[in-house]
N, CA, C and O atoms as a GROMACS GRO file, in nm:
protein
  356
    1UNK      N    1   0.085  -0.119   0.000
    1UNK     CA    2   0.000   0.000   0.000
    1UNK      C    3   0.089   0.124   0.000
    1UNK      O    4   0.185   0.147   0.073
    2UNK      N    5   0.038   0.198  -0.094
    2UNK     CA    6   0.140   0.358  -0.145
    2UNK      C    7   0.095   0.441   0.001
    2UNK      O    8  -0.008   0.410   0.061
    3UNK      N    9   0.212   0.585   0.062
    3UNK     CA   10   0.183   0.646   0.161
    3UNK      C   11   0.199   0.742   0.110
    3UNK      O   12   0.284   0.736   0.021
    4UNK      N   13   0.145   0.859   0.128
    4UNK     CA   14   0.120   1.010   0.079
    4UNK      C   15   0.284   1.042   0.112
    4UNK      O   16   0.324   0.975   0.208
    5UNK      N   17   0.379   1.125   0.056
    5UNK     CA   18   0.482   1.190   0.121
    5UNK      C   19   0.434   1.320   0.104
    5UNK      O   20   0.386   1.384   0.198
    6UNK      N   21   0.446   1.361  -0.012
    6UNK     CA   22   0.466   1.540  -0.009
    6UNK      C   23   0.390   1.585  -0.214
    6UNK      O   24   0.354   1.514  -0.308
    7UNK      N   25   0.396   1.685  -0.199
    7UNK     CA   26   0.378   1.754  -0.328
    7UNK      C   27   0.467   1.800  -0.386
    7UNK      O   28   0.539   1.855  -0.303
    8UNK      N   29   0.524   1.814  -0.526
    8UNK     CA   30   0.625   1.886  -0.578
    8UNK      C   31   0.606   2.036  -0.571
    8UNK      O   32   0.499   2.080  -0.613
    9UNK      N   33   0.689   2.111  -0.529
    9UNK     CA   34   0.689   2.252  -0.496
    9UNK      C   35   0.777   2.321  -0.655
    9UNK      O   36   0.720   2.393  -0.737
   10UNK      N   37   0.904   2.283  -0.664
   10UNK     CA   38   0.982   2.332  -0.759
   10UNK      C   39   1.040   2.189  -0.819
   10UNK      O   40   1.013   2.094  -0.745
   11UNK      N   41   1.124   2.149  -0.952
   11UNK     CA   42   1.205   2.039  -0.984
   11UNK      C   43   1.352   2.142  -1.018
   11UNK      O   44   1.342   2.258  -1.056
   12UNK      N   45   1.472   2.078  -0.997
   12UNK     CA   46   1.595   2.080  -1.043
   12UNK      C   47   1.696   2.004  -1.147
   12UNK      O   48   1.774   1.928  -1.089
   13UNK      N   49   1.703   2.008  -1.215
   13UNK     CA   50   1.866   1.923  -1.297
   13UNK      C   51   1.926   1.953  -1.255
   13UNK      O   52   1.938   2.070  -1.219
   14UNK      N   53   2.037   1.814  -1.222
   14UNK     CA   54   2.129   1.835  -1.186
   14UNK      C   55   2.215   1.729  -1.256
   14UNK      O   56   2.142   1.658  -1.325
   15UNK      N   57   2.342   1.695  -1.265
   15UNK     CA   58   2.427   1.604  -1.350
   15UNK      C   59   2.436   1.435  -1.285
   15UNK      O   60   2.478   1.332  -1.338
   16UNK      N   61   2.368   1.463  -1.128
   16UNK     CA   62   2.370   1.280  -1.090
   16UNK      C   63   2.222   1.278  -1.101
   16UNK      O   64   2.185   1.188  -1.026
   17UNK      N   65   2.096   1.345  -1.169
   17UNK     CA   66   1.969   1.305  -1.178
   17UNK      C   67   1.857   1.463  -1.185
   17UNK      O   68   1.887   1.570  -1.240
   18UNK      N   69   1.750   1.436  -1.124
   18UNK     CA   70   1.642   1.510  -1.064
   18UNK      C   71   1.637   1.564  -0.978
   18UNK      O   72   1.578   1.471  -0.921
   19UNK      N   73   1.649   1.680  -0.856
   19UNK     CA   74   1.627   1.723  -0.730
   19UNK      C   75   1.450   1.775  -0.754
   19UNK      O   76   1.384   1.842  -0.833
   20UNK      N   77   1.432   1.696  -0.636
   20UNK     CA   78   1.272   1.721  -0.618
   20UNK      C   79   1.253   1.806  -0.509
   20UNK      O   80   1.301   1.757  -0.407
   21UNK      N   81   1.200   1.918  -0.492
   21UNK     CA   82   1.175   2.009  -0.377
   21UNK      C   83   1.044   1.977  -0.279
   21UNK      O   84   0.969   1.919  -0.358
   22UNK      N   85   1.000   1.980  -0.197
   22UNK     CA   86   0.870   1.917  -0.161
   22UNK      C   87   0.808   2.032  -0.105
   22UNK      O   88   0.874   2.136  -0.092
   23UNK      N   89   0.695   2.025  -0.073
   23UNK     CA   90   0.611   2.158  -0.047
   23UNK      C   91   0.603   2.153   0.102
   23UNK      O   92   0.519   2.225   0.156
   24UNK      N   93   0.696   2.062   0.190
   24UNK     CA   94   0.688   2.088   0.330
   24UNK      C   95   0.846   2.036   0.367
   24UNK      O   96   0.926   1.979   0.294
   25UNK      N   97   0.861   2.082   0.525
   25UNK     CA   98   1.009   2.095   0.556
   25UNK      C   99   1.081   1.934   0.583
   25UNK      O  100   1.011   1.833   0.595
   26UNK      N  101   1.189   1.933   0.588
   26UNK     CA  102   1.249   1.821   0.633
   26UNK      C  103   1.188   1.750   0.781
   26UNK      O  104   1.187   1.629   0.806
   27UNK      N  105   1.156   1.823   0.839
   27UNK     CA  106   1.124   1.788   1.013
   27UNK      C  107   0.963   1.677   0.947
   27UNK      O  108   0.917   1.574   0.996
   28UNK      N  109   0.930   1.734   0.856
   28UNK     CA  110   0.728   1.750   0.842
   28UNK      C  111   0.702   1.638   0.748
   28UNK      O  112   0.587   1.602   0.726
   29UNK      N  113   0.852   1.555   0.668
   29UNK     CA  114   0.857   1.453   0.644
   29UNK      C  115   0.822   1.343   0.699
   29UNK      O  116   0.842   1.361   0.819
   30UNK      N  117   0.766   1.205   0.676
   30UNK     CA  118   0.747   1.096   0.726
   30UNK      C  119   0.832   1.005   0.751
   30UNK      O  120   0.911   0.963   0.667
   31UNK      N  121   0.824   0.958   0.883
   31UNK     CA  122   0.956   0.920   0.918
   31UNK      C  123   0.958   0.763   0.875
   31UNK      O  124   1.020   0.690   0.952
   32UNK      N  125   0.905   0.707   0.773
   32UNK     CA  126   0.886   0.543   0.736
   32UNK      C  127   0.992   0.605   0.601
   32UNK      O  128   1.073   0.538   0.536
   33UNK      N  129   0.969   0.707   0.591
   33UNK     CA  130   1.084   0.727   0.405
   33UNK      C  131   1.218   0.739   0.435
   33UNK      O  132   1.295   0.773   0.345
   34UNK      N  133   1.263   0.713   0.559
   34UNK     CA  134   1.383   0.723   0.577
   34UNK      C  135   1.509   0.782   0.532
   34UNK      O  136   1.549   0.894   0.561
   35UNK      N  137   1.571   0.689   0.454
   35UNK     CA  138   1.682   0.765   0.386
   35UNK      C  139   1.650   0.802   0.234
   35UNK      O  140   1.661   0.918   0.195
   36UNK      N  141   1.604   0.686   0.139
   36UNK     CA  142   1.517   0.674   0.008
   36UNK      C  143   1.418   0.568   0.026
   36UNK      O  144   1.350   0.516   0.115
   37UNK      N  145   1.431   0.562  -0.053
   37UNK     CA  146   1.333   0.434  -0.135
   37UNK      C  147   1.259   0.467  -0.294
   37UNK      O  148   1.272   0.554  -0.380
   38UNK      N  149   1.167   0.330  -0.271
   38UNK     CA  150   1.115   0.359  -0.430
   38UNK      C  151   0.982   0.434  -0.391
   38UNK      O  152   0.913   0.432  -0.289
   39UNK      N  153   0.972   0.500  -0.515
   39UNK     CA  154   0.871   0.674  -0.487
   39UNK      C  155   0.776   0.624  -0.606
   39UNK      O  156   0.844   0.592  -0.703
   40UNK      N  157   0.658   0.610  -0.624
   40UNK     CA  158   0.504   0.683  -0.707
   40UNK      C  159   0.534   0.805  -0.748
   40UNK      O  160   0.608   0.863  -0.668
   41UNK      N  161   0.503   0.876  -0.854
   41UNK     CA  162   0.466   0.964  -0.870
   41UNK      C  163   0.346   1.013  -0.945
   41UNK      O  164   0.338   0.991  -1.066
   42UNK      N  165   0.289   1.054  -0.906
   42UNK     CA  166   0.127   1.100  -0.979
   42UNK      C  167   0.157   1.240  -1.010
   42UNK      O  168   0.193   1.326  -0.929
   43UNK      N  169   0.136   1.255  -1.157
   43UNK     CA  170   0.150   1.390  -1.211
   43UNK      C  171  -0.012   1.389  -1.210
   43UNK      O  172  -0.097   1.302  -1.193
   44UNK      N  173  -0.016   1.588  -1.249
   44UNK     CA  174  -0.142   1.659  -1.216
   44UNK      C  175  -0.295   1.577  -1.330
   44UNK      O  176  -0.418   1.574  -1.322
   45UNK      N  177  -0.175   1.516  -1.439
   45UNK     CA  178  -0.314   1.477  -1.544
   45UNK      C  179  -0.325   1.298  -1.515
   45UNK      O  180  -0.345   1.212  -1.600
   46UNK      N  181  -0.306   1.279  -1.363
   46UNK     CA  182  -0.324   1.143  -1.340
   46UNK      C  183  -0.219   1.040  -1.386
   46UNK      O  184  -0.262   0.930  -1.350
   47UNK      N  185  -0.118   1.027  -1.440
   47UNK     CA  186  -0.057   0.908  -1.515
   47UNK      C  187   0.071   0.935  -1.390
   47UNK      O  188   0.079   1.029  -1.311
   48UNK      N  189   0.154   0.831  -1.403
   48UNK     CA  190   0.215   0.743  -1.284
   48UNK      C  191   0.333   0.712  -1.352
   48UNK      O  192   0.340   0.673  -1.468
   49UNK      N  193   0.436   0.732  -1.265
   49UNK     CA  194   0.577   0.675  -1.278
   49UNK      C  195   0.661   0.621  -1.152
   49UNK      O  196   0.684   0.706  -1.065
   50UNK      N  197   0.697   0.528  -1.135
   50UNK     CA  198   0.773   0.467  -1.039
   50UNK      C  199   0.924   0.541  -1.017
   50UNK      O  200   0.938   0.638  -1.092
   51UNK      N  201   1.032   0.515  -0.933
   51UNK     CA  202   1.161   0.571  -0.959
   51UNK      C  203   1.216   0.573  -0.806
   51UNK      O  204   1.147   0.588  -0.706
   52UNK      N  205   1.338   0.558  -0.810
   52UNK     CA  206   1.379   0.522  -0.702
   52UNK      C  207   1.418   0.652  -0.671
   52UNK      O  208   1.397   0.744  -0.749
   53UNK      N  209   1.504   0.676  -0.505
   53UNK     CA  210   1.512   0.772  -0.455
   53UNK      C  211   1.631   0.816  -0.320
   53UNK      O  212   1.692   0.724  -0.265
   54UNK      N  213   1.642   0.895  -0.296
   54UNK     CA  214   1.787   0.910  -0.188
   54UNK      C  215   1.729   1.031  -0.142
   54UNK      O  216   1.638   1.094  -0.196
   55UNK      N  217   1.803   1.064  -0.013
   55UNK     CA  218   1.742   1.184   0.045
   55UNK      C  219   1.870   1.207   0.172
   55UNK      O  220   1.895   1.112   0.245
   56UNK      N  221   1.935   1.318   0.187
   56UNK     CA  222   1.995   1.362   0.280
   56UNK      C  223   1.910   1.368   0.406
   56UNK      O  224   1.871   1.484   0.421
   57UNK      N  225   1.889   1.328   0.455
   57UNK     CA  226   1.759   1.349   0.577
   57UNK      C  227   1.836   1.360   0.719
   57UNK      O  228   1.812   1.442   0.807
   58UNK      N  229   1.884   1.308   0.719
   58UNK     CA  230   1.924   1.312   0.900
   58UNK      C  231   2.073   1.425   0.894
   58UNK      O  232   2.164   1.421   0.977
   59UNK      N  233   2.067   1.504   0.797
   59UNK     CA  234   2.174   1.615   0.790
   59UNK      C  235   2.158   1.736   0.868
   59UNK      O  236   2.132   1.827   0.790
   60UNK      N  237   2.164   1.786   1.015
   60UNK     CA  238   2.105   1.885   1.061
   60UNK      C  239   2.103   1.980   1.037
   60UNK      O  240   2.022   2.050   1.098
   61UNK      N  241   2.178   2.036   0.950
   61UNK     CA  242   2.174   2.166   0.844
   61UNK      C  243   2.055   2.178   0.751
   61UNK      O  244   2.037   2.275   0.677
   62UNK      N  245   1.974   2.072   0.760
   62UNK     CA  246   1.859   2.054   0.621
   62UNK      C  247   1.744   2.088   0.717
   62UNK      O  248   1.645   2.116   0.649
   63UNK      N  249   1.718   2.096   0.844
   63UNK     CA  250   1.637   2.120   0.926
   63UNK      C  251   1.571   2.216   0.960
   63UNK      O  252   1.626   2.295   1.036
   64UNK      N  253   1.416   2.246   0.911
   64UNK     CA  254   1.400   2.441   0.942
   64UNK      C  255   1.394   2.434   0.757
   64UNK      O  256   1.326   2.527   0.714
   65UNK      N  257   1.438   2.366   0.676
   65UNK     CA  258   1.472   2.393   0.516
   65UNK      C  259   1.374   2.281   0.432
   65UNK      O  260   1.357   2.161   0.456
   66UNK      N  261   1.307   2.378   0.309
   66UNK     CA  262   1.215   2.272   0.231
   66UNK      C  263   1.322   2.162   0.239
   66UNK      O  264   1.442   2.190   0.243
   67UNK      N  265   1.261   2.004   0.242
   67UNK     CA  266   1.290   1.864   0.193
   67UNK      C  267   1.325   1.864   0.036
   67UNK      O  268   1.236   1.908  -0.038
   68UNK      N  269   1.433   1.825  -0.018
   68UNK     CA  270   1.445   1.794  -0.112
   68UNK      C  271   1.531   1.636  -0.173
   68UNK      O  272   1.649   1.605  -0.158
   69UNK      N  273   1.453   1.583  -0.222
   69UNK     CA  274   1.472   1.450  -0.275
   69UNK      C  275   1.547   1.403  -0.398
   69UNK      O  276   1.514   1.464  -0.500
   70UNK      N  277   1.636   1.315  -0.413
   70UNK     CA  278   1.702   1.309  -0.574
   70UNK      C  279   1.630   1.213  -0.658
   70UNK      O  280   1.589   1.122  -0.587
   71UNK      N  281   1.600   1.199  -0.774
   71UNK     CA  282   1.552   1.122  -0.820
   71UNK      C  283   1.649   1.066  -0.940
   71UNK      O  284   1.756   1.116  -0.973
   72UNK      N  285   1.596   0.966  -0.990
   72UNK     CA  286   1.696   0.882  -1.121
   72UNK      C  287   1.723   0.986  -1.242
   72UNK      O  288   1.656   1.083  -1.279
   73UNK      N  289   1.843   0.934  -1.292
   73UNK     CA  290   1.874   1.047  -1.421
   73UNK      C  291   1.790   1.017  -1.473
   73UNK      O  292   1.733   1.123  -1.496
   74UNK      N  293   1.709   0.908  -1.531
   74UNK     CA  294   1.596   0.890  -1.639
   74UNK      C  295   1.504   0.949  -1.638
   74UNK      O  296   1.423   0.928  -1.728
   75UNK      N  297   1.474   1.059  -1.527
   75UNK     CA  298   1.397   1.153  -1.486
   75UNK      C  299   1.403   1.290  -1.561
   75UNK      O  300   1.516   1.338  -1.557
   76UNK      N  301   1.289   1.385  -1.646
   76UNK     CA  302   1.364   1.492  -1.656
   76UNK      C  303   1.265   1.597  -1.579
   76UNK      O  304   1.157   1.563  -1.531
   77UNK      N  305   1.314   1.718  -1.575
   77UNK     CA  306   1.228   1.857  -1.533
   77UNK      C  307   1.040   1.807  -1.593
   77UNK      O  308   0.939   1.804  -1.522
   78UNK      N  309   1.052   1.779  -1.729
   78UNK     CA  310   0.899   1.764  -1.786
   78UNK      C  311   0.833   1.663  -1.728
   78UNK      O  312   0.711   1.663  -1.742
   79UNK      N  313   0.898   1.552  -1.649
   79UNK     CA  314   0.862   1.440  -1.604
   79UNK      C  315   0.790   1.432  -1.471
   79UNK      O  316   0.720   1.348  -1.415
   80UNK      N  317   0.848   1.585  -1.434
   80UNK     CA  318   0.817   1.566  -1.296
   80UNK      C  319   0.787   1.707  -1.260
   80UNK      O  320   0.871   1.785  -1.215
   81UNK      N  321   0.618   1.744  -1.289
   81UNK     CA  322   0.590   1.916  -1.286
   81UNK      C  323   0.511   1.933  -1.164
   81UNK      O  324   0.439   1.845  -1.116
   82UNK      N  325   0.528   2.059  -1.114
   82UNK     CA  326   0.504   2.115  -1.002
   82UNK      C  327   0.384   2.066  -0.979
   82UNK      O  328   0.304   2.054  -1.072
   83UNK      N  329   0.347   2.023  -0.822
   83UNK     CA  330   0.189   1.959  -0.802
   83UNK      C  331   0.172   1.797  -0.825
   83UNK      O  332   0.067   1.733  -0.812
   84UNK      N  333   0.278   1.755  -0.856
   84UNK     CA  334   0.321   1.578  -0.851
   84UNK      C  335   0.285   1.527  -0.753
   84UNK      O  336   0.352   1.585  -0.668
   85UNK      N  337   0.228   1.461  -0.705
   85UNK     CA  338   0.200   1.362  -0.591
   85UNK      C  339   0.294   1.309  -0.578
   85UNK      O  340   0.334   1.268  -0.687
   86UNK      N  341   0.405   1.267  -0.442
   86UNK     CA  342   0.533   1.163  -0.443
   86UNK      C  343   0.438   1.071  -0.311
   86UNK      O  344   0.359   1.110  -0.225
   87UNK      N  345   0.481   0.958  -0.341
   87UNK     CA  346   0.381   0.812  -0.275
   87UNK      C  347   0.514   0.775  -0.225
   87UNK      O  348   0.608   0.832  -0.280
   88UNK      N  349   0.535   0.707  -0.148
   88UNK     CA  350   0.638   0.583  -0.122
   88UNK      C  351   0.545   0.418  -0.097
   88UNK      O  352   0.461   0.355  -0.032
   89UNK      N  353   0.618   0.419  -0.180
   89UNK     CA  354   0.554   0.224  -0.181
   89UNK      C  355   0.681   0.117  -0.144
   89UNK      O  356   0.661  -0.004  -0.140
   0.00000   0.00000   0.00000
């Protein structure tokens, strides 16, 4: 069963993949997503992509600061537009 994480706020390129910004802070994250895992994503016109995931999380400098997530290079900016649903399954 998929768990709600967050909404896409902004996306990034970057040269090891995707940076996903989330629309709430690192603290306001769920603490079952741990470090990564594999992520859902539901874009705004309903259709779905799977993709794995990494996350600096227990960095105390990231604390107080939007959450932001990396996603796979196979990922691009168009793939992943503001208002995305991210699931962890």
């Amino acid at each position: 069963m998929s768990k709600f994480l967050f909404k896409v706020a902004d996306v990034f390129q970057i040269t090891r993949g995707l940076v996903v910004q989330a629309d709430r802070l690192y603290d306001d994250l769920d603490k079952d997503y741990g470090a990564g895992g594999r992520l859902k994503l539901t874009r705004p016109d309903g259709s779905t992509v799977e993709t794995d995931s990494w996350i600096e999380r227990f960095v105390p400098s990231n604390f107080g600061r939007p959450a932001c997530v990396l996603v796979e290079k196979t990922l691009s900016k168009t793939d992943v537009p503001v208002g995305t649903e991210i699931w962890l399954v």
